[in-house]
N, C-alpha and C positions, 0 to 999 in steps of 0.2 A: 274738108271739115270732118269727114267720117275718120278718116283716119288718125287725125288728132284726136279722136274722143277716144277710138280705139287704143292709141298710144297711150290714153291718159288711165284709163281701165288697166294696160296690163300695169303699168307701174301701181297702181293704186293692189291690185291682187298681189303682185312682188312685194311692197309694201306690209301688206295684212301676215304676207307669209313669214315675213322678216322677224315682225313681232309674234307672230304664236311661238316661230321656234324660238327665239328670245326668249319668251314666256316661260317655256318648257322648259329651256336649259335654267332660267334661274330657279326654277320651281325642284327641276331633278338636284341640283345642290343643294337647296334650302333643305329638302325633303328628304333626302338622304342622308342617313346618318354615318358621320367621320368616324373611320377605320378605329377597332381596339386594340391600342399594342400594348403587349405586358413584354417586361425585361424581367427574368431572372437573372441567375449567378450562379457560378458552380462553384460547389462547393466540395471538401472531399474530409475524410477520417484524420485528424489529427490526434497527435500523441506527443506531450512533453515529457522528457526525457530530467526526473529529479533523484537527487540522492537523500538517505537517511543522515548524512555524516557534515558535521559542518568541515570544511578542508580549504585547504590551498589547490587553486588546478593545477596540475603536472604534466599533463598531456591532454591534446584536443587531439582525438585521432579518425577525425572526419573535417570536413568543411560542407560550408552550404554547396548543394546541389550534387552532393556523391548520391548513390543509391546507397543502403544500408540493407543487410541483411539480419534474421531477427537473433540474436544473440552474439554481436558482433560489438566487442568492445570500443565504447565512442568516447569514453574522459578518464582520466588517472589521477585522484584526488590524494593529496598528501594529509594524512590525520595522525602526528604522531600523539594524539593522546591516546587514539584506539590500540596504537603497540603497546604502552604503558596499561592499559588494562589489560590487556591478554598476556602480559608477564605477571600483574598482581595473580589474575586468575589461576594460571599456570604453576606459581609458588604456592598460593594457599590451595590447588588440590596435592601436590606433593606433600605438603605437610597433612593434608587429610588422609592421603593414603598411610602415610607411615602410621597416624594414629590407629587408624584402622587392620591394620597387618599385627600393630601391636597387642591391642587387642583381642583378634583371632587367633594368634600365637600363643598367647598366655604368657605368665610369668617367666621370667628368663631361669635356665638352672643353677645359674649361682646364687639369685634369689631363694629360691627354695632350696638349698642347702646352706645357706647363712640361715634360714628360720627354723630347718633342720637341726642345726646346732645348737640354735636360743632354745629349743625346747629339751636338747639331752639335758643343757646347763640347769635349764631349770627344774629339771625332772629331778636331776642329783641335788639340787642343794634342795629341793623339798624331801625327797628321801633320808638325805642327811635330818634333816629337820626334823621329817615324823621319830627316827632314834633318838634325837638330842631330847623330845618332847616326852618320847616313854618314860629313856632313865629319869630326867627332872618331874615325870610324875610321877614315877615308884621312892623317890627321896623327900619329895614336897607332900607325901604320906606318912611318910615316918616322923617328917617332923625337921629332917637335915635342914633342910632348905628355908629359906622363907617365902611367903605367899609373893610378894613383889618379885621376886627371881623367876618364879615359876608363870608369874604373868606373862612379864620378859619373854620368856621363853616360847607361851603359848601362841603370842601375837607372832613371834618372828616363823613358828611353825604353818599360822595361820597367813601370813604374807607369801609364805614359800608353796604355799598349795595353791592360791591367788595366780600366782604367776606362772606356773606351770599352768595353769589354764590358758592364760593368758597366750603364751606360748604356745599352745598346740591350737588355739582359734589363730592364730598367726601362719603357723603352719600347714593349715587345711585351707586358706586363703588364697597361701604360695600355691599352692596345688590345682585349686580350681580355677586360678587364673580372673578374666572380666567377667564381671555380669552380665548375663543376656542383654538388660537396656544399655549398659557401656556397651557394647559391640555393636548394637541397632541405633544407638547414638551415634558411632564414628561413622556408621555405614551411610547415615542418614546426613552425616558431613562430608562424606564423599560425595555423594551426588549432588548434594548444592554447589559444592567444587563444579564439578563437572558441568554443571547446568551453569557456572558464569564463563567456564571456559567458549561453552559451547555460543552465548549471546556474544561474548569477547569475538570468536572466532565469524560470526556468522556478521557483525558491523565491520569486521576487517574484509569481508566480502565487499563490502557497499563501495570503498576505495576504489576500486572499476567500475563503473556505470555503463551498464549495456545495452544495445538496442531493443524495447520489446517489441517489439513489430515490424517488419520489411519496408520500406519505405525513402521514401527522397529526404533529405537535411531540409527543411526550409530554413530556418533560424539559427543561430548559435548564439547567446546572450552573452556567458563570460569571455574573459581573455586570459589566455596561458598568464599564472601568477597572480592570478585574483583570488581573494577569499571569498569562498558562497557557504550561503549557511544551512541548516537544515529544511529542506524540502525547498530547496531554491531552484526555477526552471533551468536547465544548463541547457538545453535543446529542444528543437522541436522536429518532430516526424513525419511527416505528409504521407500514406498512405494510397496512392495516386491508381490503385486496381478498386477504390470502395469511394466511389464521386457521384453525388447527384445534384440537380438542379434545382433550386427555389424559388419560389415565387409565392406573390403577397397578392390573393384575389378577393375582390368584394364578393360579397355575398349574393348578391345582386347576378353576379355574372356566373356563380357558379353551377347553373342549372346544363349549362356545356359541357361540363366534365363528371365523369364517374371513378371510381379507383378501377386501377386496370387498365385506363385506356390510353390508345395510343396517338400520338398527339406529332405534329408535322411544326420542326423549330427552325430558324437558321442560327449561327453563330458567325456573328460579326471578325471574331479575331481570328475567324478562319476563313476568312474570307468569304463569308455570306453563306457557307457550307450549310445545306441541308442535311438535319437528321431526324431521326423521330426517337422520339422518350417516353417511356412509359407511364404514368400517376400512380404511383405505391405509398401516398399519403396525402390525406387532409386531417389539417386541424385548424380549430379557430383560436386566433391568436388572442393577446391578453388586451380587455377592452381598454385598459389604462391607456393604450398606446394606438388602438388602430379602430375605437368607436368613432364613427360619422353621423354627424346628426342630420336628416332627410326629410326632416317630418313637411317641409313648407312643400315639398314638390313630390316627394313617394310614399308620405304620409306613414311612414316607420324610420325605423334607425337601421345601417346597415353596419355590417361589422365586418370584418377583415378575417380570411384565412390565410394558413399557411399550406401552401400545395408542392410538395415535393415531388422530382420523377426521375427515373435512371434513365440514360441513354440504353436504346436496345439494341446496340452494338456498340463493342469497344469502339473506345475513340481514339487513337493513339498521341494526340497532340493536346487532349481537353488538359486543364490548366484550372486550379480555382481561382477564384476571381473574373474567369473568364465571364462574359453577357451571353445569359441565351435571349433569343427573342419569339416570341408567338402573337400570329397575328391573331384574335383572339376573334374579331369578329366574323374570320375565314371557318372558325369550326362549327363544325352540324352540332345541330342538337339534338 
């Protein structure tokens, strides 16, 4: 009889024990609070690759996934309008220089000895003239002549002096060649020449589109023989040595992190790879898109950052797009 009661005791103790740790384990789950993972993404410097020049493509001289180095020719655009302006250009500064030489030159010498000559001419037929004008007025005093003759006479005297002026302002003309503003005129035409040659010359640059930055291909948008037109993306540039990772942290949780610090990740497409990264940014993002309203249970509103971090060691296979992961509930505070 004793030992049944005793039998009955220990199971009734095994019993009691069953349920406290029962108790326990439901109370350590309920009570504990479920792990915080944040996913980032990596992310890296990109750069599209456009032209000033609307064109036909002529050559793609990359494809996705080459390296590119920074000044290395990637497209060959066909613009035959831009050759048609660097000949207009090209003509009208030749025709500015000639103006201009001419100018600087001065009158030519056969110039000025054809005005050389209009001036002996006229010099002698007004010579002649001041004679013909004495005798007919030593006669149109005596009486020979009549007043109407001697008019005649006076005016054709007075035309001949007329012109010989005329003539030697013709012939100091020939002489002195342009005037200073005609000379600053043509000179001031040459350089607008020049200055279309030079815009002519510098859009016939844009025809090869070159890499500005070191970089992987990621994109190519056109196809050999396609038309693009001004400022249209031909390419894009991956920068794959300037990558960091982002993430999107409540406000709430950001009392874990400081800038500077160095933070313990893995990355999934590398196979679970541990790394550490460093935080060299917070900002908070725009509330249009990442305000949370809290008020019923944390009695404010939390708002979203943006937390950026570099790997503190090269990675040699990080990729953007790739996921970072951080257990977030694993970091001290």
């Amino acid at each position: 009889m004793r030992k049944k009661e005793n039998k009955t005791l220990v199971i009734g103790f095994v019993v009691l024990i069953a349920i406290v740790v029962l108790v326990g384990l439901i109370g350590y789950f309920i009570l504990t609070p479920s792990e915080i993972i944040l996913q980032g993404e990596v992310e890296a410097n990109e750069v599209r690759v456009s032209g000033k020049l609307p064109g036909r493509i002529l050559q793609l001289r990359a494809k996705e996934g080459d390296f590119v180095h920074a000044g290395d020719t990637l497209v060959v655009l066909d613009s035959p309008e831009i050759y048609a302006k660097l000949a207009q250009a090209v003509g009208a500064e030749e025709g500015a220089q000639a103006i201009s030489l001419k100018a600087k030159n001065g009158t030519r010498k056969e110039t000025i000895a054809a005005a050389k000559d209009q001036l002996d001419m006229a010099n002698a037929a007004a010579s002649f003239a001041k004679k013909t004008y004495d005798r007919m007025n030593g006669l149109y005093k005596k009486g020979v002549i009549s007043a109407q003759k001697f008019d005649e006479v006076e005016t054709q005297y007075l035309a001949s002096q007329s012109k010989a002026q005329a003539a030697a302002s013709q012939y100091e003309m020939a002489l002195n060649g342009a005037q200073k503003e005609d000379k600053m005129a043509a000179l001031a035409q040459v350089a607008r020449a020049k200055g279309a040659v030079s815009e002519a010359s510098s859009y016939l640059k844009e025809t090869k589109l070159i890499a500005p930055i070191s970089g992987e291909i990621s994109d190519i948008y056109p196809k050999v023989g396609e038309l693009v037109g001004t400022g249209s993306p031909l390419m894009s540039i991956v920068d794959l040595s300037d990558i960091w990772i982002t993430f999107n942290v409540r406000e709430n949780l950001l009392s874990k992190i400081n800038m500077g610090d160095i933070i313990d990740a893995k990355v999934p497409a590398l196979g679970n790879k541990e790394i550490k990264i460093r935080v060299n940014y917070i900002k908070v993002l725009g509330s249009y898109a990442t305000w949370k309203a809290t008020k019923i249970t944390d009695e404010y509103d939390t708002r979203t950052f943006e937390v950026k971090a570099v790997p503190v060691n090269p990675e040699k296979n990080f990729r953007p797009g790739m996921s970072v992961i951080i257990n977030w509930t694993k970091l001290k505070k």
